[in-house]
DSSP file (Angstrom, degrees, kcal/mol; ACC not computed):
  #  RESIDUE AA STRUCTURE BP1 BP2  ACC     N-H-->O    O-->H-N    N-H-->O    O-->H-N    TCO  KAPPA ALPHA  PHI   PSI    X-CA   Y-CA   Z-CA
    1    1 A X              0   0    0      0, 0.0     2,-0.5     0, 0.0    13,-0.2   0.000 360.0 360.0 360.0 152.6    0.0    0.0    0.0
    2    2 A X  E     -A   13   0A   0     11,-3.8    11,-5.3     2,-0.0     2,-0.6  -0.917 360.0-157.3-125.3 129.8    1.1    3.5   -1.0
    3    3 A X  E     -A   12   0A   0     -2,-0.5     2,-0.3     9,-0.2     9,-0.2  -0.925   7.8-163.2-148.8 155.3   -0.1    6.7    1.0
    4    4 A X  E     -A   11   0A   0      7,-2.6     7,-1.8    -2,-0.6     2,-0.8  -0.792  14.8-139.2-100.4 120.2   -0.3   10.0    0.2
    5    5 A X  E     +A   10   0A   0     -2,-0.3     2,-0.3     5,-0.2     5,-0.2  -0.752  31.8 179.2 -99.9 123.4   -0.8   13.5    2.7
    6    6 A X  E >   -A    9   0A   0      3,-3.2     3,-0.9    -2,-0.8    52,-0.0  -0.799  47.6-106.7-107.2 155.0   -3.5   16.2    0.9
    7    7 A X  T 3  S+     0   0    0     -2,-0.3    -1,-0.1     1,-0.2     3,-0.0   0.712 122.6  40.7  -0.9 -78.9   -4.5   19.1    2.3
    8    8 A X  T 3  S-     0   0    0     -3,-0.0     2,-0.3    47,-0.0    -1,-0.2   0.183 127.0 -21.4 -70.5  -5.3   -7.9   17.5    3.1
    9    9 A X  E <   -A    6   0A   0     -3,-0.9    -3,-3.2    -5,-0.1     2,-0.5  -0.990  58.9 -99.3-178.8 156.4   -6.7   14.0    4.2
   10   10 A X  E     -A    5   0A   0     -2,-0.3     2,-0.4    -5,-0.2    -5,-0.2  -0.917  46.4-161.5-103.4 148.4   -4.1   11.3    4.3
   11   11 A X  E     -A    4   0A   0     -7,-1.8    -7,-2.6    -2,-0.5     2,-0.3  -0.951   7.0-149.9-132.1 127.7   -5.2    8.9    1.7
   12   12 A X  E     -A    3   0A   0     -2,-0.4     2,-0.6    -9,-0.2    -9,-0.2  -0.709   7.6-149.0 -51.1 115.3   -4.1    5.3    1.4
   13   13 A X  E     +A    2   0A   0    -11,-5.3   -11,-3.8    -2,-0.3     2,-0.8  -0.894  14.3 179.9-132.5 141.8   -3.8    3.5   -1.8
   14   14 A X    >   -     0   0    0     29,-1.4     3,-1.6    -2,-0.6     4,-0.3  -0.858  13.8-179.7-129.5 104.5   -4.3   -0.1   -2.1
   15   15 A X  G >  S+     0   0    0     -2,-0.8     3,-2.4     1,-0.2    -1,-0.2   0.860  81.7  79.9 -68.4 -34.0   -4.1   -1.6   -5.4
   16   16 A X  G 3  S+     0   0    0      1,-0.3    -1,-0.2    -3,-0.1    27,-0.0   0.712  84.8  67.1  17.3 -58.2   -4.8   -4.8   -3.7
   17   17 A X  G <  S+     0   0    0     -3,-1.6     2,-0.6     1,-0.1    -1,-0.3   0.888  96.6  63.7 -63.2 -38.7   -8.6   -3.3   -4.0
   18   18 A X  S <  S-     0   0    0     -3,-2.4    -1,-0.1    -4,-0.3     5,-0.1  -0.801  72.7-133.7-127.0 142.0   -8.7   -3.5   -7.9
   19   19 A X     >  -     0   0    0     -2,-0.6     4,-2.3     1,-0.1     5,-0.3  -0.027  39.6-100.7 -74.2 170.8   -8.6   -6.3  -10.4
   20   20 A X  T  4 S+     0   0    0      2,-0.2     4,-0.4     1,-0.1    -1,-0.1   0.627 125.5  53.5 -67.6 -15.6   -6.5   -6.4  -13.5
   21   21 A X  T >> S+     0   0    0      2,-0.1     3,-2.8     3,-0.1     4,-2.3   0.939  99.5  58.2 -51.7 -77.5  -10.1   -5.3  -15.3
   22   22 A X  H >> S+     0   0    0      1,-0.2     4,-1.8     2,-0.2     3,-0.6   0.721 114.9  35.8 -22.1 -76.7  -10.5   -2.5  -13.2
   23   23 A X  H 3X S+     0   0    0     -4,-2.3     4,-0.6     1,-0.3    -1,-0.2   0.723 112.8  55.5 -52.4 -24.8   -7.0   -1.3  -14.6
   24   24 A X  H X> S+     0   0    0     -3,-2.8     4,-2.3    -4,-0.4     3,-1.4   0.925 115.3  44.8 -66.2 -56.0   -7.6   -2.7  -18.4
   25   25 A X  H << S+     0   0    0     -4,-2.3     3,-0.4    -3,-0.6    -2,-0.2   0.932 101.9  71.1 -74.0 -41.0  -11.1   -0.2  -17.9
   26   26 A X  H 3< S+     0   0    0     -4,-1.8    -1,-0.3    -5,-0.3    -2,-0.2   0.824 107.7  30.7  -9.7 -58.4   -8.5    2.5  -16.4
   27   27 A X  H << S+     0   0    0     -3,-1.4     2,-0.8    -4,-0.6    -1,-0.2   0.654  80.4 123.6-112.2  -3.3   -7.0    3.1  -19.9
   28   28 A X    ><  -     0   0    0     -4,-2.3     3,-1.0    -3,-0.4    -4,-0.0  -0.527  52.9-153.3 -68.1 126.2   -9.9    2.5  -22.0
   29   29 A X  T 3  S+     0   0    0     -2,-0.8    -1,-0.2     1,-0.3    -4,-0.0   0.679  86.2  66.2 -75.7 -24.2   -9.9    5.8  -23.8
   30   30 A X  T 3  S+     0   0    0      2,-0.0    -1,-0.3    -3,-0.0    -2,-0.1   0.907  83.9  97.5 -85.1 -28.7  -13.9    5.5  -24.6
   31   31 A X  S <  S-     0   0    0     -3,-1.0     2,-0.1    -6,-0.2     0, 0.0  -0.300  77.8-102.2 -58.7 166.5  -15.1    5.8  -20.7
   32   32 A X    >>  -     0   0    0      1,-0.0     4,-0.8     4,-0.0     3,-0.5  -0.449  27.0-113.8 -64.8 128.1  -16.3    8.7  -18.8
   33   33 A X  H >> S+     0   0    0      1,-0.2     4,-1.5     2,-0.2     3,-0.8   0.820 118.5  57.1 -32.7 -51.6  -14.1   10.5  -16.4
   34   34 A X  H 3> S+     0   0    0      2,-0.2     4,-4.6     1,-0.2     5,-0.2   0.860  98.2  60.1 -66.5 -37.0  -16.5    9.3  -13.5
   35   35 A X  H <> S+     0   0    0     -3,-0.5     4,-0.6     2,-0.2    -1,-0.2   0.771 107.9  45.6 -55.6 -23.4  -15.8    5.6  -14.5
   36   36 A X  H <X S+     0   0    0     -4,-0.8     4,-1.5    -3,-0.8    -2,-0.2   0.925 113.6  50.7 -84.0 -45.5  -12.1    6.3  -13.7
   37   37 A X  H  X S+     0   0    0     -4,-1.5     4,-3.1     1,-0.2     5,-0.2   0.930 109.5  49.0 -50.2 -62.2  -13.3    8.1  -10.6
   38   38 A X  H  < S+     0   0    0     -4,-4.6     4,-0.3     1,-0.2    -1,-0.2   0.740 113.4  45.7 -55.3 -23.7  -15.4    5.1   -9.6
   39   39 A X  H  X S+     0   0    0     -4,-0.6     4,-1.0    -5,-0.2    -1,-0.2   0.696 112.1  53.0 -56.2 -49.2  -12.4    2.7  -10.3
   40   40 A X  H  X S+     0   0    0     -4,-1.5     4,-2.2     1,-0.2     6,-0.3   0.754 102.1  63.9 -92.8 -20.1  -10.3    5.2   -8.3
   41   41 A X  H  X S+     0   0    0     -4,-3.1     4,-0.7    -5,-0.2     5,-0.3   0.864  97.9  51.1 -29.3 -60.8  -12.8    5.0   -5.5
   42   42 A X  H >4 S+     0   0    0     -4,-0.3     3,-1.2    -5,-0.2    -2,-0.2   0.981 109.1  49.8 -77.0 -54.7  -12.3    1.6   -4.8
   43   43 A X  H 3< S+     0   0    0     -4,-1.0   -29,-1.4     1,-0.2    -1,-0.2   0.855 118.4  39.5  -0.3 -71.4   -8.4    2.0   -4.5
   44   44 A X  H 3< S-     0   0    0     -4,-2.2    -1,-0.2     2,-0.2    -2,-0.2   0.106  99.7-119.9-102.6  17.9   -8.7    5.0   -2.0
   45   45 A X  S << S+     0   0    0     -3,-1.2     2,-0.5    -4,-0.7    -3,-0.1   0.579  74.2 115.2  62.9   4.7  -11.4    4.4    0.4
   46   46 A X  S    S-     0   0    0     -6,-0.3     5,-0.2    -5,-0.3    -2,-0.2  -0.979  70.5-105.8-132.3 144.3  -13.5    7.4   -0.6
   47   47 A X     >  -     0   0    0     -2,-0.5     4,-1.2     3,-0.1     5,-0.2  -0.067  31.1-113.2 -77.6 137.2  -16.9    7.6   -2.3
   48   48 A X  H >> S+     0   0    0      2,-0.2     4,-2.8     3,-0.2     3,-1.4   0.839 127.6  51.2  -6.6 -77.9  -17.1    8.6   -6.2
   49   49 A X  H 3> S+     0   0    0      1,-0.3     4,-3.6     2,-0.2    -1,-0.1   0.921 107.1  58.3 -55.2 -78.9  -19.1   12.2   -4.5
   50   50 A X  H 34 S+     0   0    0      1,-0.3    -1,-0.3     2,-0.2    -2,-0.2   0.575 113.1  35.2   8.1 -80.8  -15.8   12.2   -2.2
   51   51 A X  H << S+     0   0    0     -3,-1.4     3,-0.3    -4,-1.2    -1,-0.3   0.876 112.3  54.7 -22.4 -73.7  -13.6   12.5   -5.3
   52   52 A X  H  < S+     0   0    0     -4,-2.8    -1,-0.2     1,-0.3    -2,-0.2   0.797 103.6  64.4 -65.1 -40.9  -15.7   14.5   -7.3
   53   53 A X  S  < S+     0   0    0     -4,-3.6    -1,-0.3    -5,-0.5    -2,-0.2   0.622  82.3 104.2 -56.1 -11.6  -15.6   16.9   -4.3
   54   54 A X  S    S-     0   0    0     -3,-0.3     5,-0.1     4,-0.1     3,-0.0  -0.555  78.4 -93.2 -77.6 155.0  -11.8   17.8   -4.2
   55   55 A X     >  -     0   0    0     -2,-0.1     4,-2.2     1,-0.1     5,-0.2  -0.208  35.0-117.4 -42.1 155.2  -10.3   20.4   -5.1
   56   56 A X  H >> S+     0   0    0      1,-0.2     3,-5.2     2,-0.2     4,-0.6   0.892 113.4  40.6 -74.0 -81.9   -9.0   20.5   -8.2
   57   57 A X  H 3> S+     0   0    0      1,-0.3     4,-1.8     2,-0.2    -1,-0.2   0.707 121.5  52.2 -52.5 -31.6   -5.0   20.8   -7.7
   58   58 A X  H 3> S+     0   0    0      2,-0.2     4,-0.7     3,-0.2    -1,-0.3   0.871 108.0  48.0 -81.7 -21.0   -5.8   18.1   -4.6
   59   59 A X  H XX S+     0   0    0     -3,-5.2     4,-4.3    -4,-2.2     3,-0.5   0.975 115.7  48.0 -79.4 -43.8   -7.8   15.7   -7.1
   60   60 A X  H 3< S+     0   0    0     -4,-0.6     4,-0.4     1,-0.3    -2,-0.2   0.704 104.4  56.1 -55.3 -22.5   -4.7   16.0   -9.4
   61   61 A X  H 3X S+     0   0    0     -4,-1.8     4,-1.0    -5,-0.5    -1,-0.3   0.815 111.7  43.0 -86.3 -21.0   -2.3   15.4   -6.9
   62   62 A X  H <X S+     0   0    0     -4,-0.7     4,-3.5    -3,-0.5     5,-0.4   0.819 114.8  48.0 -80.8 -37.8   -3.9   12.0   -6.0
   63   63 A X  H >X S+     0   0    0     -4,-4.3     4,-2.6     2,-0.2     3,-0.7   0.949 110.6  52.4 -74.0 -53.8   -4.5   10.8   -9.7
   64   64 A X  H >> S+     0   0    0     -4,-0.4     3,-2.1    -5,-0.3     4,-1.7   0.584 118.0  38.9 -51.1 -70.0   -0.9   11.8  -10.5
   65   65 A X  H 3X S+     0   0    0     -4,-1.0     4,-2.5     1,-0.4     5,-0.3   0.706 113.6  54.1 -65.0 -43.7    0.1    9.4   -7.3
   66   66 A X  H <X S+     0   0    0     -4,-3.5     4,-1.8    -3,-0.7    -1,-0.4   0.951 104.1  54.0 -61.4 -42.8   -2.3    6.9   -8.1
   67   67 A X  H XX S+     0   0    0     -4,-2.6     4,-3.3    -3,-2.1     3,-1.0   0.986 108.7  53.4 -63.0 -54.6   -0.9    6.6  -11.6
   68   68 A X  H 3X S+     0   0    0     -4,-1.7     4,-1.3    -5,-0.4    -2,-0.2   0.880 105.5  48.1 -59.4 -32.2    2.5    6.0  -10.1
   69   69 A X  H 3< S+     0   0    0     -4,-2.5    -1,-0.2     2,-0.2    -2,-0.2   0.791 118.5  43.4 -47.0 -31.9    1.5    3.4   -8.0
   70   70 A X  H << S+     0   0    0     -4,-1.8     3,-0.3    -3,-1.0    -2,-0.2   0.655 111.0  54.1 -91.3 -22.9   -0.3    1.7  -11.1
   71   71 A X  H  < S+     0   0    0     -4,-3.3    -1,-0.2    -5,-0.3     2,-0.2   0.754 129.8  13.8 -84.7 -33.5    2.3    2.4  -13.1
   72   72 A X     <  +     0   0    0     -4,-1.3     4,-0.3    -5,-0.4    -1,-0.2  -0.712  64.5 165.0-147.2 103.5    4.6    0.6  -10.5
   73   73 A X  S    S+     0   0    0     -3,-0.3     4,-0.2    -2,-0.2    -3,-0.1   0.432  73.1  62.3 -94.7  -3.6    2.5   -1.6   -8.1
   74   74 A X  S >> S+     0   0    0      2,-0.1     4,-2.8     1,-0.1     3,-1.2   0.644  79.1  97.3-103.9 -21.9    5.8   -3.8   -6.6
   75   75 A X  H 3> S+     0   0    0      1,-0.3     4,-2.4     2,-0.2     3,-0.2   0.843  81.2  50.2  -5.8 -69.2    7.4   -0.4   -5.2
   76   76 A X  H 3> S+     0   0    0     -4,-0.3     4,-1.1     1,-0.3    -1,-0.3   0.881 112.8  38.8 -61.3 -39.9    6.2   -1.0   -2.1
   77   77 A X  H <4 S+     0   0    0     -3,-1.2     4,-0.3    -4,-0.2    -1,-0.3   0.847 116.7  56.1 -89.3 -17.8    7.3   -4.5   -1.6
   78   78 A X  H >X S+     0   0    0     -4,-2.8     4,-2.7     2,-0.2     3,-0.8   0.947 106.4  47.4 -45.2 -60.7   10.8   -3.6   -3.4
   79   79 A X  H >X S+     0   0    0     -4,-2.4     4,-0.8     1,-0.2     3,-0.5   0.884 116.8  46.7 -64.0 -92.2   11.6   -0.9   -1.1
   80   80 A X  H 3< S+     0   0    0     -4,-1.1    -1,-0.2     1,-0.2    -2,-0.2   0.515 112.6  54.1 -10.5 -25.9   10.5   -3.7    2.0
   81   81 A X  H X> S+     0   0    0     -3,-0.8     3,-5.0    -2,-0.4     4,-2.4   0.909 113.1  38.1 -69.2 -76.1   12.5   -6.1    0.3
   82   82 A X  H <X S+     0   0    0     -4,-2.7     4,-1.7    -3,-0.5    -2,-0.2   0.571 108.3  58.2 -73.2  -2.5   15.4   -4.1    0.3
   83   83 A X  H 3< S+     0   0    0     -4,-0.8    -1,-0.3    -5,-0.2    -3,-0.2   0.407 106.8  53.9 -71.9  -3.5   15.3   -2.5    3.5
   84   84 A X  H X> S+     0   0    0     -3,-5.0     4,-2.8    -5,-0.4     3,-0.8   0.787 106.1  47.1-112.4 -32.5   15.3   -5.7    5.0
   85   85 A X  H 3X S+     0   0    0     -4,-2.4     4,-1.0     1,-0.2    -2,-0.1   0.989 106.1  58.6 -42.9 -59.3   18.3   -7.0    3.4
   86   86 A X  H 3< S+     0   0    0     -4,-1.7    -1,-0.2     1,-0.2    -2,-0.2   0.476 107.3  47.5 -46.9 -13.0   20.1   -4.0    4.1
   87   87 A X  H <4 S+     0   0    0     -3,-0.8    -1,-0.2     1,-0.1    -2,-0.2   0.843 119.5  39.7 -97.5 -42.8   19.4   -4.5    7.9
   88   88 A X  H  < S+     0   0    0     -4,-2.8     2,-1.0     1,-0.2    -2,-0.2   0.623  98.9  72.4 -58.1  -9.6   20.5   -8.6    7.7
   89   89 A X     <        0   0    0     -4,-1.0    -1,-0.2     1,-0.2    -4,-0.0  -0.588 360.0 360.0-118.3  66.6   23.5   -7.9    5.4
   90   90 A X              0   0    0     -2,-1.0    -1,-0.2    -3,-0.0    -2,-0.1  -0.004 360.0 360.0-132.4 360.0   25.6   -6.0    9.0
């Protein structure tokens, strides 16, 4: 899980939450902005209305973060990997 501090919130995102559709539907070009929302919903614990409700610069600072998690979804457990070597390997 990856989290993020906004203004309004800390938000937690857990890709865990969405299937390999969900992310296929992500980048089809023909949905609706709200389909991405609802998608991005499930991810971040906060309702669609939630979203829709942010500020703009704070809803663009979560989809840019959210794309970087989706873009690299093993981050988390790479960085945990290698922090843990790096404490055994003394």
């Amino acid at each position: 899980m990856f989290s993020i501090e906004l203004k309004t919130r800390n938000i937690t995102v857990d890709l865990n939450a969405l299937s390999v559709l969900d992310v296929r539907a992500l980048l089809d070009t023909k949905k609706k902005p709200r389909d991405g929302d609802v998608i991005l919903s499930k991810a971040v614990g906060m309702t669609v209305e939630e979203i829709e409700s942010l500020p703009y610069p704070e809803y663009r600072k979560l989809t840019r973060f959210f794309w970087q998690c989706v873009n690299d979804p093993l981050k988390d457990e790479d960085d945990a990997k290698n922090s843990q070597s790096e404490s055994t390997s003394l």
